[in-house]
C-alpha positions in Angstrom: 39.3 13.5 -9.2 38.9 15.1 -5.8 35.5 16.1 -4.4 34.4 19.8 -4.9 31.4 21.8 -4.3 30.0 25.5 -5.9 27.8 27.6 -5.3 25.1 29.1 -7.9 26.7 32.7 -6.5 29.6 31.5 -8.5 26.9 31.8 -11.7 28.7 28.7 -13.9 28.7 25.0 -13.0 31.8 24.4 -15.3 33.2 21.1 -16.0 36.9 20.2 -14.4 39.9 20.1 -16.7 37.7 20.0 -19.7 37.3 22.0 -22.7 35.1 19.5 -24.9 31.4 20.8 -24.2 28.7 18.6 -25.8 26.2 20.9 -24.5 26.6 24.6 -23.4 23.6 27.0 -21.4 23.9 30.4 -20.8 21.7 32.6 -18.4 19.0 30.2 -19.1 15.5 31.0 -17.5 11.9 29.8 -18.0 8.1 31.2 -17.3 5.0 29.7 -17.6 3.0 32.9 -17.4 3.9 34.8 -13.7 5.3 32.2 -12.7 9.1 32.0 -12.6 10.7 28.1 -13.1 14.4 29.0 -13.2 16.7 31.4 -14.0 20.1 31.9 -14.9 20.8 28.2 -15.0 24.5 27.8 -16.4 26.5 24.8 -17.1 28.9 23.0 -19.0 28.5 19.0 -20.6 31.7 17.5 -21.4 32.4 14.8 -23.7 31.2 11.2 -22.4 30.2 13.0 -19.4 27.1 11.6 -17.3 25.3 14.8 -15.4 22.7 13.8 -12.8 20.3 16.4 -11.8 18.3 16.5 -8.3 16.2 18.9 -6.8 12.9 19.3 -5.1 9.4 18.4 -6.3 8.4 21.3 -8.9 12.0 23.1 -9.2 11.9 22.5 -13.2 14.1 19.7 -13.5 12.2 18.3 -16.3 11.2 21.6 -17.8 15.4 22.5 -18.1 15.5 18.7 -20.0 12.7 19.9 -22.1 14.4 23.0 -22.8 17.4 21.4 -23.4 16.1 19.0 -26.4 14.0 21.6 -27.8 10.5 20.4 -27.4 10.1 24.2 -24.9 11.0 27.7 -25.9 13.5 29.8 -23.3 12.7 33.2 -22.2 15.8 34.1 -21.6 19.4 32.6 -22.6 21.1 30.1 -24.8 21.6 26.0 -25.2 23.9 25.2 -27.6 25.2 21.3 -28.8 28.6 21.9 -30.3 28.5 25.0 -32.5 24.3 24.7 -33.5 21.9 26.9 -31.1 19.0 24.9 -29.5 15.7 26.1 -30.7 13.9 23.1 -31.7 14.8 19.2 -31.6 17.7 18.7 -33.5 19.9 15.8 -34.7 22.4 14.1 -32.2 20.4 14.9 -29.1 17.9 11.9 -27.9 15.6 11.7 -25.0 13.9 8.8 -22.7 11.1 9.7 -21.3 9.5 8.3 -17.8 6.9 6.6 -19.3 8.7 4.8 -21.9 6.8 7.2 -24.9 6.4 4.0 -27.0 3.8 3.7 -30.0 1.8 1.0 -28.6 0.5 -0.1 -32.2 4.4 -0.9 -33.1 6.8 -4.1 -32.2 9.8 -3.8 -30.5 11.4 -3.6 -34.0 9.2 -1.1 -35.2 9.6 1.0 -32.1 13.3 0.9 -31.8 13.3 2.1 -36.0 11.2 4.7 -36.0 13.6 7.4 -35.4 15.9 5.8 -38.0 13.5 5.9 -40.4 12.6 9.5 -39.9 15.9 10.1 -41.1 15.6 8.4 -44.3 18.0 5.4 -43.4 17.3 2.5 -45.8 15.8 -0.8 -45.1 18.9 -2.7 -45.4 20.7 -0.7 -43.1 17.7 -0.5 -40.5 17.9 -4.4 -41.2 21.7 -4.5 -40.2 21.6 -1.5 -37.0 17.7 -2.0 -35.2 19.0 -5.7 -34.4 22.4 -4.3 -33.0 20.7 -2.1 -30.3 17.9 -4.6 -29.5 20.4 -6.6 -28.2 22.5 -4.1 -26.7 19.8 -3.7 -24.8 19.0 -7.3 -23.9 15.7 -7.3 -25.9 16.5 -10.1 -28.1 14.4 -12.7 -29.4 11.3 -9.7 -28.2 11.4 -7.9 -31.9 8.1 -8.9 -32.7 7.0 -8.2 -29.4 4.2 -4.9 -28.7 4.2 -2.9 -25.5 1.4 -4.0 -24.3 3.1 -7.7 -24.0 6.3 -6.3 -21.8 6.9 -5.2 -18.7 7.5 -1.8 -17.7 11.6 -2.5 -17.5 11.1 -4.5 -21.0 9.3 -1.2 -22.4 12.1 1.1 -20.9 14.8 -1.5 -22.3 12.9 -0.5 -26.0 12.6 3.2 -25.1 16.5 3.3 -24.5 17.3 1.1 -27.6 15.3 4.1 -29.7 17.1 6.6 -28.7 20.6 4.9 -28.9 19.8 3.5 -32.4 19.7 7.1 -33.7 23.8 6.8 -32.0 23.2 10.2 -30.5 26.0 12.3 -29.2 23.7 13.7 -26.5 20.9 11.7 -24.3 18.4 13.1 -22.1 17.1 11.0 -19.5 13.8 12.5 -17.7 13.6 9.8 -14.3 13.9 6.7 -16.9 13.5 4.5 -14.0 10.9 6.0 -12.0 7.9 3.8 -13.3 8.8 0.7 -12.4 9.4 -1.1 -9.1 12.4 -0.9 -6.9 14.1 -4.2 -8.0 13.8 -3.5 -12.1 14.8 0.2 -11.2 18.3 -1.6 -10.2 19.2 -3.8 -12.6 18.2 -1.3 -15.5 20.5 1.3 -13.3 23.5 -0.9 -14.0 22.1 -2.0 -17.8 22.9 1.1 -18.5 26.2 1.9 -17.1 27.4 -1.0 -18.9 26.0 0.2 -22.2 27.3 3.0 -21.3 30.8 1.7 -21.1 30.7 0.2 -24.4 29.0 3.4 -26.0 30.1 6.1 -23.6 27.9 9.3 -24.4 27.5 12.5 -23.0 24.5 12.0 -20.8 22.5 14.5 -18.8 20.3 12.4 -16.2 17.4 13.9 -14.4 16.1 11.8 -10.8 14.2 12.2 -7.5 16.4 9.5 -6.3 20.1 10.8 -4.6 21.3 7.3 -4.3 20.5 7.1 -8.2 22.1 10.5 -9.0 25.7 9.7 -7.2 25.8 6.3 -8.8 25.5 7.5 -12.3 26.8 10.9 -12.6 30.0 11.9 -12.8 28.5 15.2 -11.5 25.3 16.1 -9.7 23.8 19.2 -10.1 21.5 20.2 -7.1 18.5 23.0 -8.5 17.0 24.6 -5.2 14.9 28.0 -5.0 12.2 29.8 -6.1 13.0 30.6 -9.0 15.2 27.4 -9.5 19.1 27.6 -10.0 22.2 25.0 -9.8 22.5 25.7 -5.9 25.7 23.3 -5.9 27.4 21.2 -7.8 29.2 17.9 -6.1 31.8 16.1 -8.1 31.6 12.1 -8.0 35.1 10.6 -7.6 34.1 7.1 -7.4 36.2 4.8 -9.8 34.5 3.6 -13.3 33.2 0.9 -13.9 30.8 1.2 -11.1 28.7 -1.8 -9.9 26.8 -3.3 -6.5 30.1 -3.0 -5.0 29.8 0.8 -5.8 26.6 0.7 -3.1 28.3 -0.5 -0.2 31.4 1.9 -0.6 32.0 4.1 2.4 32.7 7.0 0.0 29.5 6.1 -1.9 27.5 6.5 1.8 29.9 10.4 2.3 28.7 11.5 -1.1 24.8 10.7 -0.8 24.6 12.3 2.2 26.2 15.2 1.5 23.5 16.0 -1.5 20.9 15.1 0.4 22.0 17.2 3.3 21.7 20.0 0.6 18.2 19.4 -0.3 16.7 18.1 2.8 15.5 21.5 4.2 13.8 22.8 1.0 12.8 19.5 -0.2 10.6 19.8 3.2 9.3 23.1 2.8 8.3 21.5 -0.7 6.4 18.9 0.5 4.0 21.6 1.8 4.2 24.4 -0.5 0.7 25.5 -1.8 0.7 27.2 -5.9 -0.4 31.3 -5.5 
């Protein structure tokens, strides 16, 4: 796959050679009261497809996410997985959240169930699927741990096994890694591209970090403007599966800087921007 870049004049981030959309929004735009997050915010997810999305300090990123898995109403436009509209959480799309979002009164076990038992699955098969995924996730032998017993990677490690257990066709990742410190950051960065591998998923991933975005995504969506929209779109041709030996690749160093040369003048002018 050969490196390309769009504009939002274009008005559709659309995925390359691909006409199996997991998740598809239309002229999306969001308020909160005057002001205006984003709008018309159009894109394409593919099947097993990992979207990373960057942008500057209070462009919406995690407001589209939010939108995205139902938990915000749209003021204008359309999200749709497959052929059901997006109005509310639905089945098949599952979120990790930055700070872990785990019931601190529940184990490990309990934790990594819960959304399986919100759908009514039986205690024989929660028995037979919760262990699967609390290995998958290297958890094992910590079922009977609580949260306040881990550390923040272990309690991420338990956030992730939740939503996978639920084997969703969609996951939302809002900055997974951004509460905990620079060396569990890494090692959960490649935990998950090699679950990943061995349960490939349609993934949309939202990050402050560049260096994160290019090593995970397959595309990076760069938000900019006030209102926010997908100011460009940069497609990742590095070869799957990627690994530390992904870091130290010269194309690896082209790619990062060319997003962050995108964002560097308005992630300034963020930095400084007062709220009217």
């Amino acid at each position: 796959m050969s490196m390309t870049t769009e504009t939002a004049s274009a008005g559709f981030a659309a995925r390359p050679g691909s006409s199996l959309e997991r998740i598809r929004v239309r002229r999306l735009a969001k308020n909160f009261g005057a002001l205006e997050v984003f709008r018309d915010v159009n894109f394409d997810l593919g099947e097993r497809e990992i979207v990373t999305i960057v942008g500057p300090s209070g462009c919406g990123k995690t407001t589209l996410l939010r939108c995205i898995d139902g938990l915000l109403p749209v003021d204008e436009g359309e999200i749709w997985c497959g052929r059901e509209q997006i109005t509310e959480p639905i089945a098949g799309v599952a979120m990790v959240f930055q700070h872990f979002g785990l019931f601190p009164w529940k184990t490990v076990y309990d934790n990594v169930a819960y959304g399986l038992r919100m759908a009514g699955v039986s205690a024989a098969e929660l028995a037979e699927r919760v262990p699967q995924f609390i290995k998958l996730v290297g958890l094992g032998g910590f079922e009977h741990a609580y949260p306040w017993q881990m550390s923040g990677g272990m309690q991420q490690r338990c956030g992730l096994a939740r939503a996978l257990a639920i084997e969703p066709s969609v996951l939302l990742m809002d900055e997974p890694f951004a509460a905990v410190d620079a060396q569990t950051r890494e090692i959960l960065q490649f935990e998950l591209l090699r679950i990943w591998e061995t349960r490939p998923t349609s993934m949309i991933f939202v990050t402050h970090s560049i260096e994160e975005a290019v090593l995970m995504g397959d595309r990076v969506f760069v938000l900019k403007g006030r209102p926010s929209n997908i100011a460009k779109v940069v497609d990742i041709d590095l070869p799957r599966p990627r690994s530390r030996e992904t870091l130290r690749a010269a194309r690896f160093t082209e790619l990062r800087e060319l997003v962050w040369s995108t964002l560097m003048k308005e992630a300034r002018e963020a930095e400084f921007h007062l709220e009217r």
